[in-house]
Kinemage of the C-alpha trace (Angstrom):
@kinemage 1
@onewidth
@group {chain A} dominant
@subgroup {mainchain}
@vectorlist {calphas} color= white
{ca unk a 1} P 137.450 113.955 78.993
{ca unk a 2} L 140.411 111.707 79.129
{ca unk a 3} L 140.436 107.875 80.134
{ca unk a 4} L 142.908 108.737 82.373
{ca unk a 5} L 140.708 110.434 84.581
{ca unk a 6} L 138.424 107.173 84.885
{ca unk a 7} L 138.671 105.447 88.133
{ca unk a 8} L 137.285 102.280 88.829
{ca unk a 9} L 135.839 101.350 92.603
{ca unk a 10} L 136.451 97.781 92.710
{ca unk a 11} L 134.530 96.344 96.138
{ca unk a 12} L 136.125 93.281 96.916
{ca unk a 13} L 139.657 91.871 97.328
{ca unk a 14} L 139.578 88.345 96.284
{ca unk a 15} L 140.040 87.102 93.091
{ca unk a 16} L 137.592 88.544 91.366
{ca unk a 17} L 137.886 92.410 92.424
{ca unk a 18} L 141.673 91.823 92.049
{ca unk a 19} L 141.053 90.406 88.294
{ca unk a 20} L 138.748 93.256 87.527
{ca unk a 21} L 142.159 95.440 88.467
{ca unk a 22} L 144.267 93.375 85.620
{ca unk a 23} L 141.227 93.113 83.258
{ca unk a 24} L 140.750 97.680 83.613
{ca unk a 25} L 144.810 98.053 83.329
{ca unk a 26} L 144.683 95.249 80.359
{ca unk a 27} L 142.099 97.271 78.214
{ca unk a 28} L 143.191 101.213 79.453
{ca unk a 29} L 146.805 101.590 81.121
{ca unk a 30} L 145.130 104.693 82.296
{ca unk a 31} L 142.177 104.017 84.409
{ca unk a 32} L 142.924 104.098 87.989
{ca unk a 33} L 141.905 101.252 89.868
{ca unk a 34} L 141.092 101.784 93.743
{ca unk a 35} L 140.342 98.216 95.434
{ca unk a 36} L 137.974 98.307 98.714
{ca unk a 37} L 137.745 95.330 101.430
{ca unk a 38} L 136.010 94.544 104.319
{ca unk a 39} L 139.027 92.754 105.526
{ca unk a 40} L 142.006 93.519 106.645
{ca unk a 41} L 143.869 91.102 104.101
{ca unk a 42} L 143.270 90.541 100.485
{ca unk a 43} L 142.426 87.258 98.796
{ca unk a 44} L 138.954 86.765 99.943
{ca unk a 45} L 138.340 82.523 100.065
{ca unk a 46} L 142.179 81.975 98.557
{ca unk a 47} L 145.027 82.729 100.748
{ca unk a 48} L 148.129 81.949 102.703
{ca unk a 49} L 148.559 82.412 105.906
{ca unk a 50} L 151.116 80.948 109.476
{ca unk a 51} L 149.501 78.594 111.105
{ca unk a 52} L 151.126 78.966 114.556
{ca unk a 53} L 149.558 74.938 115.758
{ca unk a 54} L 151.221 73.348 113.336
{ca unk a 55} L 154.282 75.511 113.166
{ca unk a 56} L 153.787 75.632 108.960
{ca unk a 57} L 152.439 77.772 106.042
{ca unk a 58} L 149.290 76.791 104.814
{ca unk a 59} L 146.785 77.682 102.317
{ca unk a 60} L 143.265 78.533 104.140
{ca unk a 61} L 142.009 75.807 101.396
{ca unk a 62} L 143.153 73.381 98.566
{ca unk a 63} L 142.764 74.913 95.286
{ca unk a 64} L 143.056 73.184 92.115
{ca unk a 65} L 143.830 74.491 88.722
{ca unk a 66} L 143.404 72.508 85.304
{ca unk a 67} L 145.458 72.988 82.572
{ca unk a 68} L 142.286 74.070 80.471
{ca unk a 69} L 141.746 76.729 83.227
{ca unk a 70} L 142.795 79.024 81.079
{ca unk a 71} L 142.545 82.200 82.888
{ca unk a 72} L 143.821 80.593 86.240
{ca unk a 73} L 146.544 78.996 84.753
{ca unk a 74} L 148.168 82.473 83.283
{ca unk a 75} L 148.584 83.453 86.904
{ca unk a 76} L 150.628 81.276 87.959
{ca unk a 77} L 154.209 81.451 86.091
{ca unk a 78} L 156.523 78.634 85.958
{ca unk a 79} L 155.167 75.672 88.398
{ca unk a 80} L 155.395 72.107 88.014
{ca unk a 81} L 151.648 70.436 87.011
{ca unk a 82} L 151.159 66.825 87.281
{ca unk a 83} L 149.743 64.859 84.510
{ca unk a 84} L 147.836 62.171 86.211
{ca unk a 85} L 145.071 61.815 89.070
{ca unk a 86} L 144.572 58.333 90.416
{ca unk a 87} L 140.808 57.129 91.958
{ca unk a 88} L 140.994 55.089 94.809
{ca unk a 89} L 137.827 53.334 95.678
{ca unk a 90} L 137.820 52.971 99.706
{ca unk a 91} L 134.794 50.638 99.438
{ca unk a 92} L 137.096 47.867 97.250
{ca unk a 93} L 139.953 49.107 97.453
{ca unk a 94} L 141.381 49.280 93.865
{ca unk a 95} L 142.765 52.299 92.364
{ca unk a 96} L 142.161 53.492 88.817
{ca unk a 97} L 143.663 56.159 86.562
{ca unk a 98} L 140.361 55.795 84.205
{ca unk a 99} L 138.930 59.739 85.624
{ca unk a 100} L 135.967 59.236 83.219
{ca unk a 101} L 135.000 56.313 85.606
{ca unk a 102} L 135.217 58.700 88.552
{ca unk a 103} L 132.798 61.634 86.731
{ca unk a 104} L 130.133 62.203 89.944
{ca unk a 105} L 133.613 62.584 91.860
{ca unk a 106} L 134.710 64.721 90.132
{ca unk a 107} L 131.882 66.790 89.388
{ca unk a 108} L 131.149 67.194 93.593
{ca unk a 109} L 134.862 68.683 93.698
{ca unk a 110} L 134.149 71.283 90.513
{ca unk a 111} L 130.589 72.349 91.847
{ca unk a 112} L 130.950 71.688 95.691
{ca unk a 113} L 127.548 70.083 95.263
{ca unk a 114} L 126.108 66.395 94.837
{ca unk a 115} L 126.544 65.156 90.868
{ca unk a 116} L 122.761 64.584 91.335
{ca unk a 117} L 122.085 67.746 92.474
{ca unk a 118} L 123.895 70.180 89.677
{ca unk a 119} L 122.011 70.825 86.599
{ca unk a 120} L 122.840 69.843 82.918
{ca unk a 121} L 123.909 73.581 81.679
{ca unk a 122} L 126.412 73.444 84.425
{ca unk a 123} L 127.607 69.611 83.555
{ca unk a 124} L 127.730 70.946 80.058
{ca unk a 125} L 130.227 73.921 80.562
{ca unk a 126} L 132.142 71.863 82.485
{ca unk a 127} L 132.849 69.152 80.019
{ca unk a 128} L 132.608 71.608 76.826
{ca unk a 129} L 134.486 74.863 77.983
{ca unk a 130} L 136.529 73.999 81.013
{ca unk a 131} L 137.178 70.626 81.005
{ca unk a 132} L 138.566 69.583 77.637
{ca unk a 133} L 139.912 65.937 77.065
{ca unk a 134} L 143.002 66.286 75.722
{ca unk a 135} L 146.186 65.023 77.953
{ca unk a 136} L 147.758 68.715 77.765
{ca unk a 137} L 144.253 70.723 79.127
{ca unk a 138} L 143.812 67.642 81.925
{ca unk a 139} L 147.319 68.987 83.166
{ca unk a 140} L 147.065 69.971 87.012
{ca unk a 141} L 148.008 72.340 89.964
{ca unk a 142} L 147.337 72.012 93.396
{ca unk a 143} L 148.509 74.602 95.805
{ca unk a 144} L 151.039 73.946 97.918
{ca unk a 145} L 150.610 76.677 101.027
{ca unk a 146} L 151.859 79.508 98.146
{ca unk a 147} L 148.425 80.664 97.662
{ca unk a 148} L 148.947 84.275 98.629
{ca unk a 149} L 152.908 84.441 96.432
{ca unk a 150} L 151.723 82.802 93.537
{ca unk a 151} L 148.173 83.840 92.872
{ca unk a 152} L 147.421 86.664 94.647
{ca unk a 153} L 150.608 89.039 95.063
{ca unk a 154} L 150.987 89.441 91.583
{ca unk a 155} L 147.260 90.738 90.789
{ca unk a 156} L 148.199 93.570 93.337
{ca unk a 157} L 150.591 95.124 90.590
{ca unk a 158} L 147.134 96.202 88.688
{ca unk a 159} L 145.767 97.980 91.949
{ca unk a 160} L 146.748 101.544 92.360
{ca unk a 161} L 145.150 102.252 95.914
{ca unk a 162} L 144.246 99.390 98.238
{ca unk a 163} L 141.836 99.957 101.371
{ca unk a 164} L 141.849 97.747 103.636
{ca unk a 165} L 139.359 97.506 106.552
{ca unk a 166} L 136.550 99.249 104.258
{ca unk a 167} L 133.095 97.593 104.577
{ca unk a 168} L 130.552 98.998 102.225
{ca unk a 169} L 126.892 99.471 103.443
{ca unk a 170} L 125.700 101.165 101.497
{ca unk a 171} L 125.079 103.021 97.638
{ca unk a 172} L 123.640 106.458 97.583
{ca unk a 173} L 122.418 107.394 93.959
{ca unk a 174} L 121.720 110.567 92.251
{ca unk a 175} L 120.070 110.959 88.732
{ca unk a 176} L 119.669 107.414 89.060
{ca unk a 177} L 123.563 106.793 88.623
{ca unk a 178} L 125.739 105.717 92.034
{ca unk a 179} L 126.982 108.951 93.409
{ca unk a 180} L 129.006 107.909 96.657
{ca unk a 181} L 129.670 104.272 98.194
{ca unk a 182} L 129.206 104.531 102.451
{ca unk a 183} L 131.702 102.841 104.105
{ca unk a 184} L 131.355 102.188 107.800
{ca unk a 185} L 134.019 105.209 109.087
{ca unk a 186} L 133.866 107.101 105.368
{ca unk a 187} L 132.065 107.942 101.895
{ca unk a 188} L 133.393 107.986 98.517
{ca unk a 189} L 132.647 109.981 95.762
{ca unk a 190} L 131.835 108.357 91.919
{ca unk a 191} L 132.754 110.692 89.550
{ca unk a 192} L 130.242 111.199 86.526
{ca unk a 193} L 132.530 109.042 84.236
{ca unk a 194} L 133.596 106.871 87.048
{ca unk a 195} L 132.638 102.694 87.263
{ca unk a 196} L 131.800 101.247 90.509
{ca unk a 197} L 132.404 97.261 90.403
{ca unk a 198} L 130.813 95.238 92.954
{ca unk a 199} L 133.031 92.273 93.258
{ca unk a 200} L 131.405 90.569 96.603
{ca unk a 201} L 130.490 87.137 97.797
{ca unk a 202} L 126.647 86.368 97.556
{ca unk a 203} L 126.217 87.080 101.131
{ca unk a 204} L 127.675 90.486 101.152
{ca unk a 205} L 125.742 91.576 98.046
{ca unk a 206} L 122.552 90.657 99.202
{ca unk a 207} L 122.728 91.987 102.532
{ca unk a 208} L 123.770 95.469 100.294
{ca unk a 209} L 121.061 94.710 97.752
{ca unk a 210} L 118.479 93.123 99.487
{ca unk a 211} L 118.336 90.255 96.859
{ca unk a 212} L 117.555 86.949 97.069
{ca unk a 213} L 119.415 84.424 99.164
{ca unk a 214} L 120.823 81.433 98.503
{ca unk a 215} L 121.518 78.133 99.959
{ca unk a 216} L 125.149 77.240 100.581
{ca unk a 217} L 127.334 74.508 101.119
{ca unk a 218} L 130.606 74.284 103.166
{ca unk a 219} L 133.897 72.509 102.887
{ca unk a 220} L 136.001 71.077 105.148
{ca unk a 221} L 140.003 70.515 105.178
{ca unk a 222} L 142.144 68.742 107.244
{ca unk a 223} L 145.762 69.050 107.674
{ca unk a 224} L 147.944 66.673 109.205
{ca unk a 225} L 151.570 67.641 109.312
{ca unk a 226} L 153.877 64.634 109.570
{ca unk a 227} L 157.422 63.207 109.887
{ca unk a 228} L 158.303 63.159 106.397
{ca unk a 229} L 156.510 63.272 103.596
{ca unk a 230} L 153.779 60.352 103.356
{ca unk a 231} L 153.677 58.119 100.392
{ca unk a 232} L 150.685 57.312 98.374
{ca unk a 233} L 150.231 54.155 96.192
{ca unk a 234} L 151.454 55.308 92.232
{ca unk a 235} L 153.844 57.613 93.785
{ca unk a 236} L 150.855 60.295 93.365
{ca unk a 237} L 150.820 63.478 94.923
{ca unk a 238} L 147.060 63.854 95.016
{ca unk a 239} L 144.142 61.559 94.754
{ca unk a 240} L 140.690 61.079 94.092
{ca unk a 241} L 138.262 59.508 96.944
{ca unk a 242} L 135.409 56.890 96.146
{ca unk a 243} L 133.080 55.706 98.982
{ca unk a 244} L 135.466 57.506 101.601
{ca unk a 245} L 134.843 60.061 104.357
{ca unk a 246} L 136.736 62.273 102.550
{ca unk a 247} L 136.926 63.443 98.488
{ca unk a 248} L 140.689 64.148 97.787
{ca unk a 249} L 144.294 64.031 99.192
{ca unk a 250} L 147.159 66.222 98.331
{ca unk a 251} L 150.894 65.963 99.511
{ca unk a 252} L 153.109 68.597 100.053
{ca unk a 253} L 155.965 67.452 102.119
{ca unk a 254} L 155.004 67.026 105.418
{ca unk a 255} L 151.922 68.639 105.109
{ca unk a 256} L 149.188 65.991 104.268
{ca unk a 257} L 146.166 68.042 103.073
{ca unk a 258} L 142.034 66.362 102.958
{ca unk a 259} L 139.591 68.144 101.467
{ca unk a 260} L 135.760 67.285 101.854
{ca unk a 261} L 133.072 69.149 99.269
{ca unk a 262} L 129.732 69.406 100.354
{ca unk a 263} L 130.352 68.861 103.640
{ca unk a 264} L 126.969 69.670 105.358
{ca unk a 265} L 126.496 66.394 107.336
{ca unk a 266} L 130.181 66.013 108.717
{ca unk a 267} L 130.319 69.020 111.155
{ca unk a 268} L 129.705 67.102 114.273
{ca unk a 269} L 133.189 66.231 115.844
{ca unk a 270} L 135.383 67.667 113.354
{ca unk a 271} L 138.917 66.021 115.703
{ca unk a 272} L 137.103 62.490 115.761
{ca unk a 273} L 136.464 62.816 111.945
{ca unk a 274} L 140.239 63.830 111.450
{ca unk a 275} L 140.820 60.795 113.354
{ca unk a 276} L 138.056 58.579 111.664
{ca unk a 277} L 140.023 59.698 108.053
{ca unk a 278} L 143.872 59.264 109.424
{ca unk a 279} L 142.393 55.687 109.712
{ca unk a 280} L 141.371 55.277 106.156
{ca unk a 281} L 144.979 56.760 104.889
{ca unk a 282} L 146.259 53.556 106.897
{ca unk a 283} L 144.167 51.856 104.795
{ca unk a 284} L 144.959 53.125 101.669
{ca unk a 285} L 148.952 53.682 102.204
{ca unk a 286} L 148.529 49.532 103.780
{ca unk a 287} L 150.158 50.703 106.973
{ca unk a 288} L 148.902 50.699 110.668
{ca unk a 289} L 150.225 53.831 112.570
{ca unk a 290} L 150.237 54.233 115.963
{ca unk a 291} L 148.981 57.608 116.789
{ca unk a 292} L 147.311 60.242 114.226
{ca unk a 293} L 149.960 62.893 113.763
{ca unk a 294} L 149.434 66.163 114.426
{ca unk a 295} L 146.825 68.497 112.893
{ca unk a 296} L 144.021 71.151 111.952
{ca unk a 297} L 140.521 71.478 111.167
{ca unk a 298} L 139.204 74.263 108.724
{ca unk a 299} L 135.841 74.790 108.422
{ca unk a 300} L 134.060 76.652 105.437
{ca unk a 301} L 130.312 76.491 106.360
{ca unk a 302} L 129.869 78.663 103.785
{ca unk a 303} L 132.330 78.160 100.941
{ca unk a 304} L 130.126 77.948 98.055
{ca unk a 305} L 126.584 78.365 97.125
{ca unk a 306} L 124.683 74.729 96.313
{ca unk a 307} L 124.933 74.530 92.791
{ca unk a 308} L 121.842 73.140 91.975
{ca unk a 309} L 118.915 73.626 89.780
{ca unk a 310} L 117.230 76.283 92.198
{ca unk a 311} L 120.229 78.334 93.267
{ca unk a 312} L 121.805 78.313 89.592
{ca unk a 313} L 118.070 79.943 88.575
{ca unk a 314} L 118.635 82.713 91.522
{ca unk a 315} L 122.286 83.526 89.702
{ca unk a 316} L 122.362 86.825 87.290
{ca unk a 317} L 122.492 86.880 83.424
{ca unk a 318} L 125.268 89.190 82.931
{ca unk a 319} L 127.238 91.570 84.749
{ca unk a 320} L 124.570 94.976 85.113
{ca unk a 321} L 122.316 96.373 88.108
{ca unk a 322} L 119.876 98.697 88.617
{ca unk a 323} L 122.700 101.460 88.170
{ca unk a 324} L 124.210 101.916 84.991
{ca unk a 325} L 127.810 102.730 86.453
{ca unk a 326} L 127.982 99.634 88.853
{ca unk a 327} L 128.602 96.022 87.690
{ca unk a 328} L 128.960 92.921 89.522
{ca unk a 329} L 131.890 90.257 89.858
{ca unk a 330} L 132.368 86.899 91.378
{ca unk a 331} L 131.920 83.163 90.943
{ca unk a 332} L 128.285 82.930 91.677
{ca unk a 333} L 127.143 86.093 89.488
{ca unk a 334} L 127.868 83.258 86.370
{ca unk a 335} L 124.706 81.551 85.787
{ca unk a 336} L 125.633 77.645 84.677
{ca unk a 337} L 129.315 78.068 85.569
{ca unk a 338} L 130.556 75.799 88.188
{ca unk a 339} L 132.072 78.004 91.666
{ca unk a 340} L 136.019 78.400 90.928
{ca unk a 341} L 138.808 80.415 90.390
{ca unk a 342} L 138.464 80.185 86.717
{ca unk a 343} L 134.774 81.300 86.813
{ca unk a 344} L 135.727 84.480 89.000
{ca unk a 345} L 138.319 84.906 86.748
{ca unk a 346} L 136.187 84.629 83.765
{ca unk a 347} L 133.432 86.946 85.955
{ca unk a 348} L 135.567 89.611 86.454
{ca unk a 349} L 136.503 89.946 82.653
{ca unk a 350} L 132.810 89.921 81.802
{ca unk a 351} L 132.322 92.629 84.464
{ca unk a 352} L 134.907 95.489 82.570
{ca unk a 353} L 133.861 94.309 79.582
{ca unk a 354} L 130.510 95.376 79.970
{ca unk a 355} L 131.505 98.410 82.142
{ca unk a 356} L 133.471 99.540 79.002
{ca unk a 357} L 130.891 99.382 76.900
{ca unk a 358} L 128.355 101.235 79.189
């Protein structure tokens, strides 16, 4: 038996089934990695796409990645970070460059959750493993609609077969080892020396499982396109929200970009809340515009699950199941790890690790 005769099922095309492609090609050139998903486009919560309303490219959310991201930040290749968040507090209006002053802020935006609400192993990673201090690891990224080239694309290079369209429902063992994945129009064999990696969102592994559920919290982004590119106080480019309606800006030319965590109780009247925030950028920028420019309304109801003490309990201790050839991947299989790019990264690493070693 030869490695090259390995192949490993990766279900699940977001960032963490595509990592788990790298991660198998990184420890045996070898393997063969076949990538399934559901969907007929890859990226899973992080991707580019036209948006035909406002005539523009945008990312389907905001993602930001720190400099001591480590695993994030190898991704993306030559980019320009900025050094320097500013806080403004919509309540008093000051602005502050003092992020330590800003912590439950900051904290909502890392774990999509209240700061009250996310337990002290999660605080603790976050401050000890992937938020240093130092001015070089508080470096950041924001993308700028170039999701899908920058992040994305290049993980493709490590997948040898991509299906699209292929929505697993189901695992059929034998010898208590998974012996074919059911697909909705097809099955697949898994060879005897073959690893199956489940890399799906907590919804779609517990409707395949049967596990237990968990609670969830959405996000909401707004994107105003404008007449030329807006101008915040500091000359920033993004900015922290105290006491506001929403948590952050970003600017990206004309595209003007508003992200809300934890956005259960703001799904009413999604235009009037656009309208309600335009209002508060007036504020902010001193300005009083005449009309709220045009723009769009994305809704994640379910972006993330609540990272709180009872959810983060719910979340697996490593990366095995019930069958020794299949392993799991994703954000929200790493118990006291906030919900990011860096922890699917990090997931999917932990997932061939383990495979390799079973």
């Amino acid at each position: 038996m030869t490695a090259k005769n390995v192949t490993y099922h990766i279900v699940g095309g977001g960032i963490a089934g595509l990592a788990c492609a790298k991660f198998v090609k990184k420890y045996d050139r070898k393997a063969r990695t076949v990538v399934y998903e559901a969907q007929g486009r890859i990226g899973g919560r992080c991707y580019s796409y036209e948006d035909k309303d406002l005539d523009r490219k945008l990312d389907n959310a905001t993602h930001v990645i720190l400099g001591a991201n480590k695993n994030a930040a190898a991704l993306l290749g030559p980019q320009k970070w900025t050094e320097d968040c500013c806080f403004w507090n919509a309540r008093n209006g000051s602005i502050s460059k003092n992020y330590k002053e800003f912590k439950p802020q900051i904290i909502k935006a890392m774990c999509n959750t209240q700061a009250e609400l996310v337990p002290p192993s999660i605080i603790r990673k976050i401050v000890w493993k992937l938020f240093p201090w130092s001015r070089r690891q508080r470096k950041i990224y924001f993308s700028k609609q170039d999701l899908s080239p920058r992040i994305i694309n290049p993980l493709l290079a490590y997948v040898d077969e991509l299906q699209l369209n292929r929505k697993l429902v189901k695992i059929e063992s034998q010898f208590g080892k998974a012996a074919q994945l059911d697909f909705a129009d097809r099955q697949i064999e898994v060879g005897a020396d073959d690893k199956v990696i489940l890399a799906l969102d907590s919804k779609a592994y517990n409707r395949l499982t049967g596990g237990e559920p968990f609670d969830y919290n959405g996000i909401i982004n707004v994107f105003y396109r404008t007449s030329q590119k807006l101008t915040l106080p500091e000359d920033a480019s993004l900015m922290g929200i105290a006491d506001g309606l929403a948590d952050w800006i970003f600017i990206n030319d004309d595209i003007v970009n508003i992200t809300i965590s934890d956005s259960g109780q703001k799904n009413d009247d999604l235009d009037g809340l656009a309208r309600k925030i335009w209002k508060q950028l007036d504020k902010l920028r001193g300005v009083n515009s005449g009309f709220v420019p045009p723009f769009k309304v994305i809704n994640h109801k379910i972006a993330t699950i609540r990272q709180d003490e009872a959810n983060n309990n719910k979340r697996p201790k490593n990366a095995k199941t019930v069958y020794p050839n299949v392993f799991i991947a994703g954000d929200w299989t790493m118990k006291n790890y906030p919900c990011s790019l860096e922890t699917a990264i990090l997931s999917a690493k932990r997932a061939v690790k383990t495979a390799r070693k079973s």
